[in-house]
N, C-alpha and C positions, 0 to 999 in steps of 0.2 A: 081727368077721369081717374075714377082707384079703379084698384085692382078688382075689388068686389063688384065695381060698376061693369068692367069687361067682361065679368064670370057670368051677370045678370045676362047679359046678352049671348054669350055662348052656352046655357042653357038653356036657353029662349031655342036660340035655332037645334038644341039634340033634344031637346024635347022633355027636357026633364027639370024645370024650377026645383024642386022638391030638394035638390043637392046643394042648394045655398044656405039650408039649415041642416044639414049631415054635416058631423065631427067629421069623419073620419073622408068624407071628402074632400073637405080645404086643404089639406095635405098635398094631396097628390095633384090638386087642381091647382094651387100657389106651385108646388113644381115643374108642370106644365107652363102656366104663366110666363115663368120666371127664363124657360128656356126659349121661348117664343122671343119673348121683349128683350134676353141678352142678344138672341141675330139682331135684331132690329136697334136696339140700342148701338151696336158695331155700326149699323150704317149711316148714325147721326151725329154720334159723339163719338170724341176721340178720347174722353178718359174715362176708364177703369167704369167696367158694367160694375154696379151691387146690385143682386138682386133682391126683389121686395121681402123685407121677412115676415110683410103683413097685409092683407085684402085690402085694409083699409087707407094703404098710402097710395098719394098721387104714381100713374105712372106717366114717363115724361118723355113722351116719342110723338111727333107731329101728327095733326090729325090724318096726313097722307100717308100712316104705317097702321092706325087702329082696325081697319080693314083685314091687316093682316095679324093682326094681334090678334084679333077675334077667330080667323079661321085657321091659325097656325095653332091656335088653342084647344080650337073643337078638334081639330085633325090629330092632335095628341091623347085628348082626353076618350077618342072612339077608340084608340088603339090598346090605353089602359082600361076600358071597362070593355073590349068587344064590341063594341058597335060594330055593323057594318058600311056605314056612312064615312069610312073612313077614306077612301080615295075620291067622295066628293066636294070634301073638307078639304083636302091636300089639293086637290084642281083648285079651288079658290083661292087658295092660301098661297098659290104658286104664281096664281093670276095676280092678287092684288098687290105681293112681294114684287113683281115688275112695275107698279106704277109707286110704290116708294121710295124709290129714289136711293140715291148713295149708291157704295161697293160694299158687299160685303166681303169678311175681314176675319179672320182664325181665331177662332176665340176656344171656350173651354166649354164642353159641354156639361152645363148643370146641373138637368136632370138625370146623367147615368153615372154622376160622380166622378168626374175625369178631375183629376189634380195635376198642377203645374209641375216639370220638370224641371 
């Protein structure tokens, strides 16, 4: 599945397809993404997250994390545009993050810029 195939579906459920042709959305919506799928990547693999630096590449987390890829996505993307669907998104994302399995692991947070020491 790409990245663009995961966004199709997390604007499916906020209700707004329209943002899959917006410039200035993919931005912030590949940052989102990207911060979602580095937790999730911690919990599968043990080497070195990169994040996608494009919609259109495969993302590579078992089909028992895309549940949470999906609504760990929307639960970020309501918080960056206002939505108020934002703590029904994060109940989801909190649910299906228990049935993906692994531990998660310290990692670096991507989307508020956190740099290694």
């Amino acid at each position: 599945m790409t990245g663009q195939s995961v966004l199709r579906q997390v604007y499916g459920l906020l209700e707004c397809p329209q943002r899959l042709t917006a410039e200035d959305g993919n931005e912030s919506a590949l940052a989102a993404l990207n911060q979602i799928y580095g937790d999730l990547w911690c919990r599968e693999h043990t080497t070195e997250f990169e994040p996608l630096p494009h919609l259109w590449q495969e993302v590579e987390v078992s089909w028992r994390c895309l549940p949470a890829l999906i609504y760990g996505t929307a639960a970020l993307l309501c918080v960056k545009e206002g939505q108020p669907a934002y703590d029904r998104f994060l109940e989801l994302y909190m649910r299906a993050l228990s049935h993906a399995g692994g531990l998660p692991r310290r990692r670096l947070d991507v989307q508020m810029g956190e740099v290694a020491e």
